[in-house]
DSSP file (Angstrom, degrees, kcal/mol; ACC not computed):
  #  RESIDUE AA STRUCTURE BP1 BP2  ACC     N-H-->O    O-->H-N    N-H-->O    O-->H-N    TCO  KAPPA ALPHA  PHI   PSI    X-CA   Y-CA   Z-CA
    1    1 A X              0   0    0      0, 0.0    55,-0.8     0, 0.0     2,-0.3   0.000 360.0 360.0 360.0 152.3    1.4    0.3    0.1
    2    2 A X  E     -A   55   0A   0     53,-0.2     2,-0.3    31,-0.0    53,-0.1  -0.906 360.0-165.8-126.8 154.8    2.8    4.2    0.4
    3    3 A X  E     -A   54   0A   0     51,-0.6    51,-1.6    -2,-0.3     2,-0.2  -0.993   6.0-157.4-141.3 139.1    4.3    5.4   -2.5
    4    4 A X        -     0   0    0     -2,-0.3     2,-0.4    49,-0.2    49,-0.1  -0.546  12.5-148.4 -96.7 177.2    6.6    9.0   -1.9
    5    5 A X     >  -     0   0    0     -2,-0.2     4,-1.1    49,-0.0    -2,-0.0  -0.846  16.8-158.6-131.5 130.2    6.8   10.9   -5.7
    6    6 A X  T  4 S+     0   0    0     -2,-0.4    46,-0.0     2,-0.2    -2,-0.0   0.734  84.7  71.1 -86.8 -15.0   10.6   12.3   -4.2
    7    7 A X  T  4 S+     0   0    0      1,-0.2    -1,-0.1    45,-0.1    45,-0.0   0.851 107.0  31.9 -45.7 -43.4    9.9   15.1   -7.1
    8    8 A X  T  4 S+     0   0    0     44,-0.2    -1,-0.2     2,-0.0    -2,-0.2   0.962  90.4  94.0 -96.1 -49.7    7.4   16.4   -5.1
    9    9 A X     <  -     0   0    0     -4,-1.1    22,-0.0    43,-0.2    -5,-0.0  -0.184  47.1-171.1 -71.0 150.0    8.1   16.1   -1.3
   10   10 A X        -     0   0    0      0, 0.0    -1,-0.2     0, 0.0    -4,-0.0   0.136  41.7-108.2-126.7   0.8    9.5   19.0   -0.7
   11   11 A X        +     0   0    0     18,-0.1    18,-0.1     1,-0.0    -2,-0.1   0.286  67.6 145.5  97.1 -13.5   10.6   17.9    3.0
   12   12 A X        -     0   0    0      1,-0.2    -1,-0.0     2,-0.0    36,-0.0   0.777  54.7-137.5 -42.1 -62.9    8.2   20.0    4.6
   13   13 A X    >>  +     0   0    0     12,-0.0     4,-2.1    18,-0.0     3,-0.9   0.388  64.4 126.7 108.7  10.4    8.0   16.7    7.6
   14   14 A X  H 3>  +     0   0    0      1,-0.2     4,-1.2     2,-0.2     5,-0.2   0.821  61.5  55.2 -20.0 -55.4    4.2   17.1    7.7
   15   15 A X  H 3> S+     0   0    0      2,-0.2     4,-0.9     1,-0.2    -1,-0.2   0.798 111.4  40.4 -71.1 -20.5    3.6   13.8    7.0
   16   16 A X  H <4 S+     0   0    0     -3,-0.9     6,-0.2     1,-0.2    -1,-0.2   0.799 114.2  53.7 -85.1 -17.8    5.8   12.3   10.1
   17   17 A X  H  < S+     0   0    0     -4,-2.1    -1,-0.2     1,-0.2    -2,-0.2   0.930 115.8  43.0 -65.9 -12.3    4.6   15.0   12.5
   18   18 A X  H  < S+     0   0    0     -4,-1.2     2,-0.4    -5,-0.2    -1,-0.2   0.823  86.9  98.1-102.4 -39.5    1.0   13.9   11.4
   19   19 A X     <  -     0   0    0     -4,-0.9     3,-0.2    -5,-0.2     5,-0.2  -0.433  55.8-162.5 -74.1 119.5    1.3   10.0   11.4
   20   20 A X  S    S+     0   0    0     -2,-0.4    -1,-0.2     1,-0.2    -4,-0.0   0.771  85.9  51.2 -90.2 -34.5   -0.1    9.0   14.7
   21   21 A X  S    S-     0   0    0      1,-0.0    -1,-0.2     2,-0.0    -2,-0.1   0.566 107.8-120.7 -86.7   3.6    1.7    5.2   14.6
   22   22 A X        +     0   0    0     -3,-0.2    -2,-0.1    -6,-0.2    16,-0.1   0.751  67.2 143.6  74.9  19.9    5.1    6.7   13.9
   23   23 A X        +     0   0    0     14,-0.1    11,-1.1    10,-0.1     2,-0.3   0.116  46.9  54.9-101.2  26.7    5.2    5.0   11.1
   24   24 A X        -     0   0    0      9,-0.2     2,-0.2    -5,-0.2     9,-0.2  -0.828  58.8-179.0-124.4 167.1    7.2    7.8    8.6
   25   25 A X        -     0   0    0     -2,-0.3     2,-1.3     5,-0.0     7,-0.8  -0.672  22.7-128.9-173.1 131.0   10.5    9.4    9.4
   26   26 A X  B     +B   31   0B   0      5,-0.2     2,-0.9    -2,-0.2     5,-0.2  -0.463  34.9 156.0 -67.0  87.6   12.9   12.0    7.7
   27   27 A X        -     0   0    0     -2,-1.3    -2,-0.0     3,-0.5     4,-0.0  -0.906  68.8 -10.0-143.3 109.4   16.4   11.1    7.4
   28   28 A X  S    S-     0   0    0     -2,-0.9    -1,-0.1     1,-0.2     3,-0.1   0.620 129.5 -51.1  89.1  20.7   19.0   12.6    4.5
   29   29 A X  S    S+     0   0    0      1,-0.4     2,-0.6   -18,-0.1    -1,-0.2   0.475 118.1 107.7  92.6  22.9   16.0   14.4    2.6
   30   30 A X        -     0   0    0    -19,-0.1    -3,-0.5     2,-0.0     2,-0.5  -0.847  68.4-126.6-121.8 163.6   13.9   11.3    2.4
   31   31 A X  B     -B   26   0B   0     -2,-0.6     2,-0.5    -5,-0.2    -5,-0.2  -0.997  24.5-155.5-119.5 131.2   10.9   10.1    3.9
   32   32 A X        -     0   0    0     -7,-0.8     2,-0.3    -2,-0.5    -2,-0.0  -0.904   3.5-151.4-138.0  88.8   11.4    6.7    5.3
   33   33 A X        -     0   0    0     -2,-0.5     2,-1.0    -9,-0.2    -9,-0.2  -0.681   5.1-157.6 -94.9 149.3    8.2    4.4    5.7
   34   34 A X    >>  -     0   0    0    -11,-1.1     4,-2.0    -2,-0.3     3,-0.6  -0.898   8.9-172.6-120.8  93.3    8.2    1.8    8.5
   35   35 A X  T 34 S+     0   0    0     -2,-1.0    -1,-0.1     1,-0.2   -12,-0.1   0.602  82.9  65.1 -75.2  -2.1    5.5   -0.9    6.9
   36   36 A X  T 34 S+     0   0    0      1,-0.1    -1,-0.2   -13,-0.0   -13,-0.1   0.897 112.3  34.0 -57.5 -59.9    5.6   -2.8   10.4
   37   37 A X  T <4 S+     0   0    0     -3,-0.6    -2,-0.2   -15,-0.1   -14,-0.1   0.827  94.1 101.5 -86.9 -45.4    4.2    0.2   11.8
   38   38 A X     <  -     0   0    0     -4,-2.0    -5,-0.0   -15,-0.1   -19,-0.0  -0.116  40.9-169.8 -64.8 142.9    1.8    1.7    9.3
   39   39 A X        -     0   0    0      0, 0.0    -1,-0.1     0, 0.0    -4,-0.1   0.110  36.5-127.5-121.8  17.7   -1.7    1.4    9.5
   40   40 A X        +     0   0    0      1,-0.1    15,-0.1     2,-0.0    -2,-0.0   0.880  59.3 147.0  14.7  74.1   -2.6    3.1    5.5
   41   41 A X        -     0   0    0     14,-0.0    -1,-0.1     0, 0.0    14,-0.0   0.703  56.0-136.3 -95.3 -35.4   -5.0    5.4    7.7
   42   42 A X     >  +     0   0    0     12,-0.1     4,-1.9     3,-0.1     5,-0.3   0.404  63.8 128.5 104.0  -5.2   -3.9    8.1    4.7
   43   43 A X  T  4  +     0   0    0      1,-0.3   -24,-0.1     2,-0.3   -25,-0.1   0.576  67.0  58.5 -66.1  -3.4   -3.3   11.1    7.0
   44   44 A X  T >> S+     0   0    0      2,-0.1     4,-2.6     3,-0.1     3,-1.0   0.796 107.9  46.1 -97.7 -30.7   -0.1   11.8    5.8
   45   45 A X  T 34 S+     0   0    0      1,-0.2    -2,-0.3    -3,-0.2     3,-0.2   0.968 110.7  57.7 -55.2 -35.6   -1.7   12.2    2.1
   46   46 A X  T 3< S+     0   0    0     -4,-1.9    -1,-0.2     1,-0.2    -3,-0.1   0.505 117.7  28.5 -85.3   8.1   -4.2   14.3    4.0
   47   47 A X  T <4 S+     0   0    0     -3,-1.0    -1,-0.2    -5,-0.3     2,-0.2   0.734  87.6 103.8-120.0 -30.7   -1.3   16.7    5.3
   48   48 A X    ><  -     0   0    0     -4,-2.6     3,-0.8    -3,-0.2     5,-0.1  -0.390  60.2-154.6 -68.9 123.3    1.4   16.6    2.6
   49   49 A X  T 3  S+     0   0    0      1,-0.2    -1,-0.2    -2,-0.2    -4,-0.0   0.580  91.2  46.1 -85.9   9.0    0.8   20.2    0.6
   50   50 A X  T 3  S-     0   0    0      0, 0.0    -1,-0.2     0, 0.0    -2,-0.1  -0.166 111.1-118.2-122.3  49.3    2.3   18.9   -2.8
   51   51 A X    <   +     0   0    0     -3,-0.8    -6,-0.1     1,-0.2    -2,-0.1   0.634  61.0 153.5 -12.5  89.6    0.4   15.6   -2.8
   52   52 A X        +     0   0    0    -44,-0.1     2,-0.4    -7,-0.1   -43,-0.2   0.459  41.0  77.2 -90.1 -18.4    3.4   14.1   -2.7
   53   53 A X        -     0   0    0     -8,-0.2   -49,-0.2    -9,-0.1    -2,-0.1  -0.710  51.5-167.1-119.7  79.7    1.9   10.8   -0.9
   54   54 A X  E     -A    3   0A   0    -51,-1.6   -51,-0.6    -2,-0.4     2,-0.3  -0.167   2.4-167.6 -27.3 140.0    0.1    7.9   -1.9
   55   55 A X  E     +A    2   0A   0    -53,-0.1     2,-0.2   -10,-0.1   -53,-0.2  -0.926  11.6 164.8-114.3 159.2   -2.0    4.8   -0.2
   56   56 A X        -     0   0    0    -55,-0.8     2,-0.5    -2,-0.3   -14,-0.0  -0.947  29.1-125.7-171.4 173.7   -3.1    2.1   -1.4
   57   57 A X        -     0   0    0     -2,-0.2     2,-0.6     2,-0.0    -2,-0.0  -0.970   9.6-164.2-122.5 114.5   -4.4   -1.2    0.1
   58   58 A X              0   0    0     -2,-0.5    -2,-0.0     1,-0.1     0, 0.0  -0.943 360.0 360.0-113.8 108.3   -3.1   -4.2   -0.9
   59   59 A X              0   0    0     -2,-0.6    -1,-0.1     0, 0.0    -2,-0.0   0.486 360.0 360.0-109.0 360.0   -5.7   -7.0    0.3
């Protein structure tokens, strides 16, 4: 599971340029996750500068 805080993202778009399965996308000041796609590899926590961005693993 990704969880955005919208308090914090700040829009920057780190986290889609970073996400290698294309699984984020920015549209209308939001960050948009595509769970289809997303693989919780965590590199958009590892990119976002207001740790804005969650994982978590739901097994």
């Amino acid at each position: 599971m990704i969880e955005i805080d919208r308090e914090k993202c700040c829009g920057c778009n780190y986290c889609t340029l970073s996400c290698a399965q294309e699984a984020l996308t920015y549209h209308e000041y939001q960050i948009i996750v595509d769970l289809d796609k997303c693989i919780f590899c965590g590199s958009c926590v590892y990119y976002c500068p207001n740790t804005a961005i969650r994982v978590s693993r739901k097994d």
